[in-house]
C-alpha positions in Angstrom: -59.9 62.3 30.8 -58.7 59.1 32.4 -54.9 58.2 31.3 -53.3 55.0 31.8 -49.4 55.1 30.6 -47.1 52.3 29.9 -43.1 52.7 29.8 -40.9 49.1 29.5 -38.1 51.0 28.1 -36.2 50.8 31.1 -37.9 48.6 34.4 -41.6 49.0 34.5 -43.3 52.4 35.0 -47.0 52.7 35.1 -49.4 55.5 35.8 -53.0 56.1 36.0 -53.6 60.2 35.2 -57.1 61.8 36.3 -59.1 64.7 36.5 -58.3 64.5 40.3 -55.7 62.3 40.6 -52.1 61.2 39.5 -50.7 57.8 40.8 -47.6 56.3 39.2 -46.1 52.9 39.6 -42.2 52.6 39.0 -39.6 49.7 39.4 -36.6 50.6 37.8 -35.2 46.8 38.7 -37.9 45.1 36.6 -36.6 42.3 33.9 -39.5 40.4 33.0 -42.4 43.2 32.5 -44.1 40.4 29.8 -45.1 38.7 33.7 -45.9 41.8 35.6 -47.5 44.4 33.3 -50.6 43.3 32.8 -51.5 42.0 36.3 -49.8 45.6 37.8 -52.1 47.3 35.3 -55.1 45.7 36.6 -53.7 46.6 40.3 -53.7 50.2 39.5 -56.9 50.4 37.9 -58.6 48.9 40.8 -56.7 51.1 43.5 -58.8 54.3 41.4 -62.0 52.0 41.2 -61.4 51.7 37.3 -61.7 49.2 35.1 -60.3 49.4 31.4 -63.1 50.7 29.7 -63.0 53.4 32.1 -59.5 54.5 30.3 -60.1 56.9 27.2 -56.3 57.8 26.2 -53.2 55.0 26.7 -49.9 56.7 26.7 -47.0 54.5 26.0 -42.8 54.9 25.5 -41.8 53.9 22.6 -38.1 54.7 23.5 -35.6 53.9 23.7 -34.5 51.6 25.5 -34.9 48.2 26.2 -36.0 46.3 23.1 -37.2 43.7 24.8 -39.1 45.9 26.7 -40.7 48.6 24.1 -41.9 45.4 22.4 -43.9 44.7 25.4 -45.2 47.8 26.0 -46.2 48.9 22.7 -48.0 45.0 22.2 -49.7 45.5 25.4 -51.3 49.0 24.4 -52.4 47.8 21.2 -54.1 44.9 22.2 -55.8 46.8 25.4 -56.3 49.4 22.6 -58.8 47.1 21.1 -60.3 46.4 24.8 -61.4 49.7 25.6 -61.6 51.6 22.7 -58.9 54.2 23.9 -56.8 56.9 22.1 -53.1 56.1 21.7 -50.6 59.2 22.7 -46.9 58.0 21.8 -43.9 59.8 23.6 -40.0 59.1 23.9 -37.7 58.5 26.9 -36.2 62.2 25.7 -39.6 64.0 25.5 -38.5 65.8 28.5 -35.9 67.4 26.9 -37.7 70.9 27.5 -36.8 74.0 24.7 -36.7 76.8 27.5 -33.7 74.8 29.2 -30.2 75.8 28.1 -28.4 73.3 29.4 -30.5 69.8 30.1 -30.0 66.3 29.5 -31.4 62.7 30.0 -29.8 59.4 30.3 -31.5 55.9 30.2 -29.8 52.7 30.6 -29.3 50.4 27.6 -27.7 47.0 26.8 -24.7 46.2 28.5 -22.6 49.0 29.2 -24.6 50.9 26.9 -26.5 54.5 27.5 -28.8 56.5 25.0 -28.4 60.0 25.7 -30.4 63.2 24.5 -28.5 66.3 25.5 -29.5 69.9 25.1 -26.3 71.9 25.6 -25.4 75.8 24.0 -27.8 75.8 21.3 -27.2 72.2 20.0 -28.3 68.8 20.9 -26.0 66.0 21.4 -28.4 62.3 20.6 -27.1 59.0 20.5 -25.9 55.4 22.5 -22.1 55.4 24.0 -20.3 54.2 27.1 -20.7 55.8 30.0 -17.1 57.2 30.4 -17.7 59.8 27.2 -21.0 60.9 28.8 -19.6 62.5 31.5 -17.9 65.8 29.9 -21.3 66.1 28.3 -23.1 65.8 31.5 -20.6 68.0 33.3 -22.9 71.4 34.3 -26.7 70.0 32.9 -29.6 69.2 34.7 -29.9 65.5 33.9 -33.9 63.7 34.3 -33.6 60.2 35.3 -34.9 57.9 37.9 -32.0 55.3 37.5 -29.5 55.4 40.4 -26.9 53.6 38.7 -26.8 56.6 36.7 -26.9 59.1 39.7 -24.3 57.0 41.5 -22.2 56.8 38.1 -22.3 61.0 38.1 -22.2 61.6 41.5 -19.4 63.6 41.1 -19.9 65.5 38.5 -21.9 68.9 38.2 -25.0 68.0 37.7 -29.0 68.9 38.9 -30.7 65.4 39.3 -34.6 66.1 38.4 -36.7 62.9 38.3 -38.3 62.1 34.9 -42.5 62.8 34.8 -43.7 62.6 31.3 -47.4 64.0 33.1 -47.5 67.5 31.1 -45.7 66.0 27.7 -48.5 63.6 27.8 -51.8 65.9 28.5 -50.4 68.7 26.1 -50.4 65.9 23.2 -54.3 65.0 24.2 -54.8 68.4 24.5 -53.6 68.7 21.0 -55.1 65.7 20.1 -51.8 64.2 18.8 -53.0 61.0 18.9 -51.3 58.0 16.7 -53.4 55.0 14.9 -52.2 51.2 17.0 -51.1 50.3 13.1 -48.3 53.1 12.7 -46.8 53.4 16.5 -43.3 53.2 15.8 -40.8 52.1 18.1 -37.4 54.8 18.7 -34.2 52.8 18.7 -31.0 54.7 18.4 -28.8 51.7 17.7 -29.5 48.0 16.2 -30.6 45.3 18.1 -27.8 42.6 19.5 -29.1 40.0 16.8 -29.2 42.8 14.3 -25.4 43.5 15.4 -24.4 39.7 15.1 -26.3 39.4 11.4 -24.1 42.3 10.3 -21.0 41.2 11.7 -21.6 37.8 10.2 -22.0 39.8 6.6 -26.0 38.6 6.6 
């Protein structure tokens, strides 16, 4: 089954998942995926001599992470959705957070100095957006999944197992399942309200 996934939550990752093949696309820098996504899309697909109708499940992130950005993604997959006929498989930025780890974690970057955080640690899990500072005791001794070097640099003394994030096996057990989610209910994960959200409520609107 041909797989194309989407993540904006944070940068612009892309993959194309086959029978034979698994090619993914990441660029943890990107700011404006509403300009690149489609036309990196259309890159990929030609690299595995595919076009969109080709595709018969789109996986995409729905979070967290950048608003902005899970906006764009989710948009993108329901309109492509339409396009090819595909399945939709929905899965988080924390979907790697396995159950046969004791002690695991993952960090994405968020707004400003902002982090969202899911971490797995003696028995309990730990979920939630702070500053960076008070995520170091709980990332003290985990094995943390990310692909963002501002956070590797930011614990690079710490101890901590780096493992790079590949959402490959959460994604084919959910088709495997068939876990698949209707374009009209995908729901996006925030874990804390939105800057203009923030300024409304401050405001008292």
């Amino acid at each position: 089954m041909n797989t194309l996934l989407i993540d904006c939550s944070n940068g612009l990752k892309l993959g194309i998942i086959t029978p034979n093949k698994t090619q993914f696309f990441i660029d943890e820098e990107s700011k404006k995926q509403s300009h690149s996504l489609l036309i990196k899309i259309d890159e990929m697909l030609k690299d595995n001599n595919l076009n969109i109708k080709d595709i018969q499940v789109i996986a995409v992130c729905v979070g967290p992470g950048s608003f902005t950005g899970i906006r764009v993604a989710l948009s993108t997959a329901k309109g492509l959705v339409i396009g090819c006929n595909a399945n939709i498989v929905t899965f988080t930025s924390f979907d790697c957070i396995n159950k046969s780890d004791r002690n695991i974690g993952k960090i994405v970057e968020g707004f400003g100095n902002n982090y969202y955080y899911r971490f797995k640690k003696f028995g309990k899990v730990f979920e939630g957006c702070s500053e960076f500072s008070k995520l170091k005791i709980l990332a003290e001794g985990t094995k943390i999944y990310t692909n963002s070097m501002v956070v590797k640099n930011q614990l690079a003394q710490c101890n901590i197992i780096f493992a790079e994030y590949d959402p490959t096996s959460v994604i084919e057990n959910k088709i495997l399942n068939k876990e698949f989610t209707e374009s009209n209910k995908i729901a996006p994960l925030y874990l804390r309200a939105s800057q203009a959200e923030l300024e409304r409520l401050k405001n008292g609107n």
